[in-house]
N, C-alpha and C positions, 0 to 999 in steps of 0.2 A: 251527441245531442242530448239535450236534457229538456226536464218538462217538469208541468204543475205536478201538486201532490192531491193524493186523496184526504192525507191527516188532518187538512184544516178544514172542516164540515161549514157549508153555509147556514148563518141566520137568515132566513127565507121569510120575507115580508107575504102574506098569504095574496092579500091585496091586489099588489102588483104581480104577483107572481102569475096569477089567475086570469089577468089581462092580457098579461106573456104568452103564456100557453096558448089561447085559445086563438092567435093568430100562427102558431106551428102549424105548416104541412105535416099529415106522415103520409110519407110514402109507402106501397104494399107491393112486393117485390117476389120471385118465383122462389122456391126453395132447389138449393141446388141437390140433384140425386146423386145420390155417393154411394161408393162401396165398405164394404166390412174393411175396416182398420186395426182400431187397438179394444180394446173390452177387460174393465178389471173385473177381478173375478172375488179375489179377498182385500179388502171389505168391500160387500154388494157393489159394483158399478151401477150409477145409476142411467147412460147414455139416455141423460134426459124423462128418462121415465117416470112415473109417478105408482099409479094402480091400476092401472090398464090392466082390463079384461082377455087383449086380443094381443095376437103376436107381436103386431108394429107397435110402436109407439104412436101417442096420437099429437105430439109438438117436439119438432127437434129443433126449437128456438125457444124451451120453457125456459134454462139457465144456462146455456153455454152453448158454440158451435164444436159439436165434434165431429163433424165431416165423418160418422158414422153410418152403418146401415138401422134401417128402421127396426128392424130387428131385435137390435141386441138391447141389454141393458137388463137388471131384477127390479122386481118392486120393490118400492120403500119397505124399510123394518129398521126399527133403533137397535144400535147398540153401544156400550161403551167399553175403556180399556182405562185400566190402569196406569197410571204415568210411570213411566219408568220402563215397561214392559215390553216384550219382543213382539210384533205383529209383522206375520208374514204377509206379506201386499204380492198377492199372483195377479197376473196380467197374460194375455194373447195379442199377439201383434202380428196382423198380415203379411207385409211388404217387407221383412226379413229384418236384420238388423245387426253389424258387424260382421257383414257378408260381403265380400268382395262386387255383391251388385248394388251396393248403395253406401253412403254416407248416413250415420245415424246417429240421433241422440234422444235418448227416454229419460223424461227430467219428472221426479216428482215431489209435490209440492203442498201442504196443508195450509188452510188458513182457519180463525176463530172469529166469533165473534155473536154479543146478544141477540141480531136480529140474524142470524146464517138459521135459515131453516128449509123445510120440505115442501110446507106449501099443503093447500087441500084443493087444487085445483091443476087441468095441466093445463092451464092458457099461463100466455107469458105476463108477466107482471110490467102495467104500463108504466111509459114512461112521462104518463102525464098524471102530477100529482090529484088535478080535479077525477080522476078516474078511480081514485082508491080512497078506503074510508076515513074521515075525519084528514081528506088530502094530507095524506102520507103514507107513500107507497111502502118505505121500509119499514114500517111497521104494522099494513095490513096484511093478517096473519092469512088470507085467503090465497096468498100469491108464493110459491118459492123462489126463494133468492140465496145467494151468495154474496156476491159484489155489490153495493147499495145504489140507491140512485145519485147521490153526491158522487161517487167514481165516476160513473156512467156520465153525467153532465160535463166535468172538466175532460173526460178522456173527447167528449164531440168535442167541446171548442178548443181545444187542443189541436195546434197545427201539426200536423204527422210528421215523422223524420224523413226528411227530404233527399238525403243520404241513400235510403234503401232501394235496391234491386224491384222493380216492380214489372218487367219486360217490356213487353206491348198495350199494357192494359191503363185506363186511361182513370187514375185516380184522384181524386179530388183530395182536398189540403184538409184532412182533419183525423185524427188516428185512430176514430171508428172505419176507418179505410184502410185498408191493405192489398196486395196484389191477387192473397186468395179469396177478399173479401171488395172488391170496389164498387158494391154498389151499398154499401156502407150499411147493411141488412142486419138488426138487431137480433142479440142472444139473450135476455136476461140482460142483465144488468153490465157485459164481461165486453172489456174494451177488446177491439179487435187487434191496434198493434200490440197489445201486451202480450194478449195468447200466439202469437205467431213467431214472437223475436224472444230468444232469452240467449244473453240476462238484459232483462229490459233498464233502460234509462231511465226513469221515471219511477218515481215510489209506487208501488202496489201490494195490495193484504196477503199475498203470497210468500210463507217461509218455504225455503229453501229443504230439502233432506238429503236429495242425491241426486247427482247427475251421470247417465250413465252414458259413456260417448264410445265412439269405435275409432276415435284419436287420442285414448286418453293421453302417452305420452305429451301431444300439441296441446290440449285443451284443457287438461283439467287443473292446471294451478291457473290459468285463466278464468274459469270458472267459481274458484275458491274465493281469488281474492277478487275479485267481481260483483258476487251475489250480495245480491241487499240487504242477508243475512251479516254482512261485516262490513260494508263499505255503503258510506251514507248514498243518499237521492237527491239533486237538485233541482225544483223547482220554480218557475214564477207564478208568485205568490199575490195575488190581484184581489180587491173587496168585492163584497158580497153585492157591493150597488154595481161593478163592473158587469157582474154577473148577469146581474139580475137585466139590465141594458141590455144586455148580450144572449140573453137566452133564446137559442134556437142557433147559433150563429155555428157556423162549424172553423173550426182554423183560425179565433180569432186571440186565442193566448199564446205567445212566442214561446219556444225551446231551446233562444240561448240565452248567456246571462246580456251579453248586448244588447239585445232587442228587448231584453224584458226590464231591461233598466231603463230603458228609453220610451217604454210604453206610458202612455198617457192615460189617466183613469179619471179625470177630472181634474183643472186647477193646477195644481203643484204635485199634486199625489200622483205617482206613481208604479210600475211593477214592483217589485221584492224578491230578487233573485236568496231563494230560501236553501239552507240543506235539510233534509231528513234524516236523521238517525240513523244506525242502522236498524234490524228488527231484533237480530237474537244475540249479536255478537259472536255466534259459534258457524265457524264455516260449516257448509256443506259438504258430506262425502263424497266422492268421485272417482268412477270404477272404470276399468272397460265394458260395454257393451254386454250382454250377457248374448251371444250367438241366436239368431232364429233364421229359418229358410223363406223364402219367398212364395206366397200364396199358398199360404198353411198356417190355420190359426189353430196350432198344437203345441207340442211340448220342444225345449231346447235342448242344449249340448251338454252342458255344467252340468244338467240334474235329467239324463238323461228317463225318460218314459213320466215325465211333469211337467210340468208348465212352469216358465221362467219364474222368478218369484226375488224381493228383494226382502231381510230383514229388517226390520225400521225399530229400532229405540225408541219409543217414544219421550220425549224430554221428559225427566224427573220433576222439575219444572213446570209443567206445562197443567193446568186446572181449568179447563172449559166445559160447559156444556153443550155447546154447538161450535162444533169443530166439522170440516170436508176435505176429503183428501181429492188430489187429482194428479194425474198421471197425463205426459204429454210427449206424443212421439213426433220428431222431426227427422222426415228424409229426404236427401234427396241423391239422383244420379251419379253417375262420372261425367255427363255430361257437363253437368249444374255446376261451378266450381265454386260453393257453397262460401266459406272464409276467405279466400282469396281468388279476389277482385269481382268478388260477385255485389257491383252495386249501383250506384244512380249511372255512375259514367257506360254502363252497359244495356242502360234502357232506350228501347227503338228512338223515342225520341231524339235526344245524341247522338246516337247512333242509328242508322236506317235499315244495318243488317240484324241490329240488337245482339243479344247472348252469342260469344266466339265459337262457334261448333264448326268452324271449318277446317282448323288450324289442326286440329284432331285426328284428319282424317285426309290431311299434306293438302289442302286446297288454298288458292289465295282468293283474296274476299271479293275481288271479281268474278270470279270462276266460280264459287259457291253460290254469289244471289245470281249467276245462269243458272245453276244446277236446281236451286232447292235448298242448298245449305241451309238456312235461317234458323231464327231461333222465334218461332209463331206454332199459331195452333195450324196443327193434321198440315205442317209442309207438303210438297209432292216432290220426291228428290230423284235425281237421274243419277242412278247407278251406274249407265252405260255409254257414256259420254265417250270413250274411248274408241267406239264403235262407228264404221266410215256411214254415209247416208246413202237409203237405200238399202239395210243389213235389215230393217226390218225391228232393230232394237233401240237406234239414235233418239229416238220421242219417247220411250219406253219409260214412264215413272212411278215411285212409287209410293203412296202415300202413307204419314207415319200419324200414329197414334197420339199426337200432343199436344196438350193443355198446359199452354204457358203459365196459368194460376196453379198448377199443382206440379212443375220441376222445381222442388224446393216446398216441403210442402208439412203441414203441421196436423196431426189429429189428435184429439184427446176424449179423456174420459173421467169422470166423478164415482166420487161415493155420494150416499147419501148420508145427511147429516149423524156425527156420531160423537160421545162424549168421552172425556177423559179426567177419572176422576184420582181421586190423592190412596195411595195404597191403604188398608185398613191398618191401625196401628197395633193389634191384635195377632196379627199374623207376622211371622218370622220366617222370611226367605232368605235360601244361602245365599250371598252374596246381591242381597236384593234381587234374586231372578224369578224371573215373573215368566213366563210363553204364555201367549192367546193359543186355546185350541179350536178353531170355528167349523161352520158348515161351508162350501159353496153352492153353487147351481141352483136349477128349480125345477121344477116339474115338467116331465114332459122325455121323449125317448131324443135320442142325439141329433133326429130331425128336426124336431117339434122347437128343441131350445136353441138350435143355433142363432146365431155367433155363441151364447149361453155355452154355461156346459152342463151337465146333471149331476146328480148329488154327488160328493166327497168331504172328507174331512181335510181342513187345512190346519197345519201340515199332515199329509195321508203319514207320515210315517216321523215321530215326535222323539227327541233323546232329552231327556232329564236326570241330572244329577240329583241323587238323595239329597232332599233338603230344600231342593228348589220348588217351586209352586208353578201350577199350570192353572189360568183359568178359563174355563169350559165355558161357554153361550155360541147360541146362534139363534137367528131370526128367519123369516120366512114371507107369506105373503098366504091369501085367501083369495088370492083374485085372479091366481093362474089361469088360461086359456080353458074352458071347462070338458074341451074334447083332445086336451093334453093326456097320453098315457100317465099312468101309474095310479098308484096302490091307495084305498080311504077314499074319503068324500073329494069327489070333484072339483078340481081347481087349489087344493089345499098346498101347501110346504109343512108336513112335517119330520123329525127326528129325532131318533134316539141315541144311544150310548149301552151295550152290552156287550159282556165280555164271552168270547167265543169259546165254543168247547174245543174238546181235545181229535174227536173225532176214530175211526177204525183202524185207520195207517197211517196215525200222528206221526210215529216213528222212521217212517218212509221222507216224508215229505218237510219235515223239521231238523233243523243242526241242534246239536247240545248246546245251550245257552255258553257261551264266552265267561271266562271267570270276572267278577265283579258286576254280572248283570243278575244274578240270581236267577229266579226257576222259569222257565216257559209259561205261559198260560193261553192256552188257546194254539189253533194253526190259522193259515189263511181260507184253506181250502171247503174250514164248513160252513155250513148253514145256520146247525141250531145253536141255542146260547147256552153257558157252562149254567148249572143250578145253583143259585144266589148263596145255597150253602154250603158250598165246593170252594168256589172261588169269585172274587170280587173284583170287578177292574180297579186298576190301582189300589186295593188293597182298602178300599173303601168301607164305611161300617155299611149293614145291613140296609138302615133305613139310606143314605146315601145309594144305595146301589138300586133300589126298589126307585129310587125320585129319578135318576138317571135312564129308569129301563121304565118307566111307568107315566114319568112328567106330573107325578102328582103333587106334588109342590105347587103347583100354578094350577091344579083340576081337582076337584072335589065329586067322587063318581062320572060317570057321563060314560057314552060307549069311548073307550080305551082301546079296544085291541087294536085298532089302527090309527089312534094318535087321536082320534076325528075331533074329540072334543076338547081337545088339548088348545093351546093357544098359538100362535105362529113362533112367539120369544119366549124361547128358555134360559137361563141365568144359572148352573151351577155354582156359581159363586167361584173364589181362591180356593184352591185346596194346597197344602203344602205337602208331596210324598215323602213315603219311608219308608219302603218299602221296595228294594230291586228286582228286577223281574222285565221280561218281554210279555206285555199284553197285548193281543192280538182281540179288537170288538168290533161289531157291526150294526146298524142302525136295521131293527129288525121289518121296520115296514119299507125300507127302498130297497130291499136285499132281493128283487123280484129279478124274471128273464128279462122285462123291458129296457130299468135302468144296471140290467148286469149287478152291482154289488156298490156296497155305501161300508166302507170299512177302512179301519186305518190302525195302526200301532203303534204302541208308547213302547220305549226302551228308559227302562230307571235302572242308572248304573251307581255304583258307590264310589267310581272316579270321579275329578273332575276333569272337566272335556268341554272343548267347544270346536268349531271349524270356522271356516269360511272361505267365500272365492278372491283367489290375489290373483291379480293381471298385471302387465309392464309397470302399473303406476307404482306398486308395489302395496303394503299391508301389513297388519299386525294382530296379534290374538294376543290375549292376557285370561290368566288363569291361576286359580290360588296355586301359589307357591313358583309359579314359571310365566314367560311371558314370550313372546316370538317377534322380532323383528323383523321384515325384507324389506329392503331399498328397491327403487325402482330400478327396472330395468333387469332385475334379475330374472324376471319368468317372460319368456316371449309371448305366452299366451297364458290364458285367465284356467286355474285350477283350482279344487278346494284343496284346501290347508289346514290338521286337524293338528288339534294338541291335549296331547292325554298324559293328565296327572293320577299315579296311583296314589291309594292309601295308603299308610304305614303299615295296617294289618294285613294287606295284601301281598304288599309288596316283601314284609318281611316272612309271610307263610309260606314263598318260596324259595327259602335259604333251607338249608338243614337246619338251622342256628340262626335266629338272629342277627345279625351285624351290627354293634353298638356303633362300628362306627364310618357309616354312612350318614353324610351331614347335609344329603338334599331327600328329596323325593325321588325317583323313578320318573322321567318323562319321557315320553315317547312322543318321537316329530312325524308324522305323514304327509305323502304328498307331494314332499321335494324331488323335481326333476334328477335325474343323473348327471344332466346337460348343467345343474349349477356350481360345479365346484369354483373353488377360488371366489365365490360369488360372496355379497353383501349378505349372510343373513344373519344374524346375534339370537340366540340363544339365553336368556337369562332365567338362569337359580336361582330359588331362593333358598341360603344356606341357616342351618338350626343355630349355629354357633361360629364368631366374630375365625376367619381365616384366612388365610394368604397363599400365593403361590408356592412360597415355601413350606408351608404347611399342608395343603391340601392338592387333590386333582381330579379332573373331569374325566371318566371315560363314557364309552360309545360302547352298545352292541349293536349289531345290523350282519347282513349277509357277507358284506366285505369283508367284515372282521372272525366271517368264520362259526357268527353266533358266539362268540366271546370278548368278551368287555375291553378294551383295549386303551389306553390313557391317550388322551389328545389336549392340541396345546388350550391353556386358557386363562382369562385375566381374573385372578382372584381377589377380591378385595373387601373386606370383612365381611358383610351379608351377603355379598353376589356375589355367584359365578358366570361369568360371562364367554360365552364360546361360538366359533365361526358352524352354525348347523345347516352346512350345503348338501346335507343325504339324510336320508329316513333313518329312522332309531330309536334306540332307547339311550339317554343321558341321564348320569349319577355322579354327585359327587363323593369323592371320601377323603380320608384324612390320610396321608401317606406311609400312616405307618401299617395299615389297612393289606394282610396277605395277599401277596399277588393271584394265588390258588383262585381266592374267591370270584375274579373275574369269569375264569372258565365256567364255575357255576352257578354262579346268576347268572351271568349270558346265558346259558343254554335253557336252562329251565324257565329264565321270563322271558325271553325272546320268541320260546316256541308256544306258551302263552299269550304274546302279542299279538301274532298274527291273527289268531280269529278273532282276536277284540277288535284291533282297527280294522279287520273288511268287517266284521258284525255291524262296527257302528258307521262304518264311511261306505264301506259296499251297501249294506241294507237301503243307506238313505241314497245311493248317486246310484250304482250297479247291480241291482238286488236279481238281475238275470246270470252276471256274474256270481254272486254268491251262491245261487244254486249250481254254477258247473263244481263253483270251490267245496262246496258241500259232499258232492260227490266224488270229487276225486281226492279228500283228503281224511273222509270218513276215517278210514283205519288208522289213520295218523291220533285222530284225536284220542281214537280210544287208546293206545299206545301210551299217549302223553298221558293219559289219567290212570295210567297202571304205573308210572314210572315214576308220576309222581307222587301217586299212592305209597309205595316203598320209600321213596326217598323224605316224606314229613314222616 
């Protein structure tokens, strides 16, 4: 099914427009009560919120429905991110997700645009232009909006897809109608089949980032080449005098290209079966599911003791200054049989038993609508049919919990408007890497903010390669609940940035920093902050470290010791580090008993390194000098996957000697199952100088080999090396005239070096309960390693 587009905006005759309107009904309709769902956490969710003084929200129809609790949601606060740049998007989601009790997919989505803004009011912005100033809604700046009122008009008279699964419920022809929506109840400007079906039929201002399913093998090259991101939209394409005739009309432009060719607009003129474009040409990524449990809005599997979180790139490309991101989770049962054959042919109408739920559970469709079988709200089913009359159990039934609008069922959540601007050209990051470091939560103890969370740094725990740049801001709000716990003037969000001391029994409760990360600074365990003239977070200059722990960049005197008269938004700007080292800091006004601790840590190593989660679809990492391949279907289930390039200086201070002739870097794989061998992975070197298989070879250190380097097969061909990497290691290449000796020692010496690099940097960030047992039971190993390799440089 296909439908009009939003691209082609009406010339609006004010005139007639004005006569139009004022013979519109609007309907006023109950708000349905819902439970806690999904809630982003980085960047601010705004579930509808504005500056709401009080726990609820006071409109959960200002821009969008998200079938949220009144609850949740931060206040407004700007911010923006550099294009290019990694922003980590955390989210909580109730009803679990890649769990054997549901079917699931969390899709999210950004759009742009001049008039995408916040609004200074929480009432919904109408949809009658004589209501707003100089009658034009999308431009009066009293109202927030997303989607404009030009979408919102074509999406009513837009006849709905008549295809779709709707059950029992009785919906009207126009695609502000949906099953969980049938009484066609406005959100803002936001069509309602669009938010409920993806990937939608129809053009709409939504690109595409990632869709994360718990079928990826089934869905996700469905999804790729799908999305409106790369594959056009078609439309019937009708004049602004149709329109304008029609306004108010619901269901009265067609969605296929027959009917909209055959539409009559006046005279001779009529429909214009149109394509749309695609939007970006670059497909969407597409993962498995990131694991959550059911009714628990906490942390996942992948990253256990955090909250799920996806990394988002922000396109290079991309220059707006009003941009919103949204995130949208679709679940539904084993009941529900969601992609297949869940559709019009299954709706009571057609069907008088509606949705198959008997066949489930060995009944024939006789036998079930005796029973209760059906597929309706709160059935009453007889469990005990088997039972002779008289037993006292034969009438015996039971009544089930269900609402046919929500088996199959869609929630979502926004940010508020944020901006993305063009990298400074003054600044020089290694390979363009840019991290956002932000705040989340808001004020108030773990009761006061629920669904909310309370203060943290995202990401609580940051890996930076020398060279690469982080930049620092967060925002906040004034208008918190003013009988919310915590610390400074009432109702306030502030934060800081300080680097922790060392503490009494630093030594106790810290590992020796991992070679290439350089010195400790700070533990977890204190309170107070190191003295500005000790040590610096990130190695920052003085005045730097005073604006970060003081905020006085944005304050000129005022009382300070609690932030009070500081302002909500701070900006530390790009910084580029240079400096390696584990910093450990804390934000010293939320460090109280209420909200427990506000603290987080940067890891600057002088590798290069990155990770990520590969699931059955499969994945890749690319990194200077090495790159990682897996085909799909190699990992049965979703793992991170890290890959760590040493330096030359590193890698060669662990030889006695030098080796002139080593012709790659040192790379080390983590991560790879046991269970993969023989498996799809490639492995790619990059070599210093043009080689061949006859000239050169790849070896491997790891446990199997004994901790010694061992030669394995591989395709060499001038600058690459290419190799099958189905187990963890270390990989090198060298040139074959290269002493066999030297295998035993480099394996041993950077092998036994590796190990506390990759749990430092992959345990720290996924297992960090783990690294404290590794801590302790391998203490005397390390100091061992550093006497031995003291003697041996």
């Amino acid at each position: 099914y296909h439908s009009i587009s939003l691209l082609n905006y009406l010339s609006v005759i004010l005139d007639r427009l004005r006569m139009r309107l004022l013979s519109v009904l609007c309907l006023s309709v109950a708000i349905q009560v819902c439970l806690c769902d999904i809630y982003l956490h980085n960047p601010r969710g705004s579930n509808n919120r504005l500056d709401e003084d009080s726990r609820n929200r006071n409109n959960a129809r200002r821009l969008f429905d998200s079938q949220n609790n009144d609850r949740g949601g931060y206040n407004v606060g700007g911010m923006y991110y550099y294009a290019g740049s990694t922003l980590a998007v955390e989210w909580t989601n109730q009803h679990s997700c890649n769990d054997p009790n549901n079917h699931c997919n969390i899709v999210l989505q950004y759009m742009c645009g001049d008039n995408v803004r916040d609004g200074a009011t929480t009432r919904t912005i109408p949809d009658t232009p004589l209501e707003c100033m100089n009658d034009n809604c999308n431009r009066d700046l009293r109202y927030g909006m997303n989607e404009n009122f030009d979408y919102y008009t074509l999406c009513e008279m837009r006849r709905r897809n008549q295809g779709l699964f709707t059950a029992d419920r009785n919906v009207r022809d126009s695609a502000t109608r949906t099953r969980q929506n049938s009484n066609g109840q406005r959100y803002g400007y936001e069509c309602a089949e669009e938010r409920d079906y993806y990937p939608y039929w129809s053009p709409a201002p939504w690109i595409d980032i990632v869709i994360m399913t718990s079928r990826p093998e089934e869905r996700c090259q469905y999804y790729k080449d799908n999305s409106f991101n790369v594959k056009e939209r078609y439309y019937c394409l009708v004049t602004s005098g149709f329109i304008l005739e029609n306004l108010g009309d619901e269901g009265v432009i067609p969605i296929t290209e027959e009917e909209c060719n055959e539409l009559e607009l006046g005279g001779d003129v009529r429909g214009n079966w149109t394509a749309a474009p695609p939007l970006t040409g670059v497909e969407p990524d597409c993962i498995e599911a990131l694991w959550s449990r059911d009714n628990h809005l906490g942390n996942g599997r992948i990253y256990p003791g955090y909250a799920n979180y996806y990394n988002w790139t922000i396109p290079a490309n991309l220059e707006d200054e009003h941009c919103v991101l949204r995130i949208r989770y679709n679940i539904s049962t084993g009941d529900y049989q969601d992609f297949d054959g869940a559709d019009a042919g299954n709706n009571t109408r057609g069907n008088p038993l509606g949705l198959d739920v008997w066949s489930q559970v060995g009944l024939t469709e006789e036998v079930a609508e005796e029973r209760g079988y059906v597929f309706e709200n709160n059935p009453e089913v007889d469990l005990f049919d088997e039972f002779e009359e008289g037993s006292g159990t034969s009438d015996f039934r039971l009544r089930l919990a269900i609402n046919t609008a929500q088996f199959g069922r869609t929630f979502q959540d926004r940010s508020h408007v944020f901006s993305v601007r063009p990298t400074p050209s003054d600044v020089d990051c290694l390979n363009g890497r840019i991290e956002n470091l932000n705040v989340r939560g808001k004020r108030g103890n773990i009761v006061q903010v629920y669904p909310g969370v309370e203060y943290d740094f995202v990401p609580n725990r940051l890996v930076l390669p020398v060279g690469s740049c982080v930049h620092i801001q967060w925002t906040g709000s004034n208008t918190n609940p003013r009988n919310n716990d915590g610390q400074g003037l009432r109702g306030t969000d502030r934060s800081n940035m300080v680097l922790l001391g060392l503490g009494q029994n630093a030594n106790l409760i810290r590992a020796p920093p991992p070679v290439g990360f350089g010195s400790n600074y700070g533990v977890w365990s204190t309170s107070y902050p190191q003295s500005i003239n000790n040590a610096r977070l990130l190695n920052v200059s003085v005045e730097s470290a005073d604006n970060l722990a003081t905020l006085m960049s944005f304050q000129l005197r005022g009382e300070m010791s609690e932030l009070d008269d500081a302002g909500t938004y701070f900006d530390f700007g790009l910084y580029k580090v240079t400096t390696a080292g584990i910093y450990y800091y804390l934000c010293t006004r939320n460090n109280n008993f209420t909200n427990r601790s506000q603290k987080g840590v940067i890891y600057v190593t002088s590798q290069s390194i990155d990770a990520m989660v590969v699931g059955p679809q499969g994945g890749g990492i690319d990194v200077a000098e090495a790159s990682l391949s897996i085909a799909s279907d190699v990992f049965d289930d979703s793992r991170q996957v890290a890959l760590i390039v040493w330096p030359d200086n590193l890698a060669n201070a662990m030889l006695s000697t030098p080796n002139s002739l080593t012709i790659s870097s040192f790379v080390e794989v983590s991560g790879i199952p046991s269970s993969s061998e023989d498996r799809n992975i490639s492995l790619n070197l990059a070599l210093n100088r043009d080689s061949s298989s006859s000239t050169a070879a790849v070896y491997i250190a790891n446990s199997a080999t004994g901790f010694v380097f061992r030669q394995i097969d591989a395709d060499i061909d001038g600058s690459t090396a290419t190799v099958t990497a189905n187990q963890d290691g270390v990989y090198a290449a060298y040139l074959l005239e290269a002493p066999v000796i030297v295998g035993a020692v480099v394996g041993v010496l950077l092998f036994l070096l590796l190990i506390p690099i990759t749990l430092a940097v992959i345990y720290f960030l996924i297992f960090p309960k783990k690294m404290k047992s590794l801590i302790a039971t391998t203490k005397g190993k390390f100091n061992n390693t550093t006497r031995s390799f003291a003697k041996k440089v």
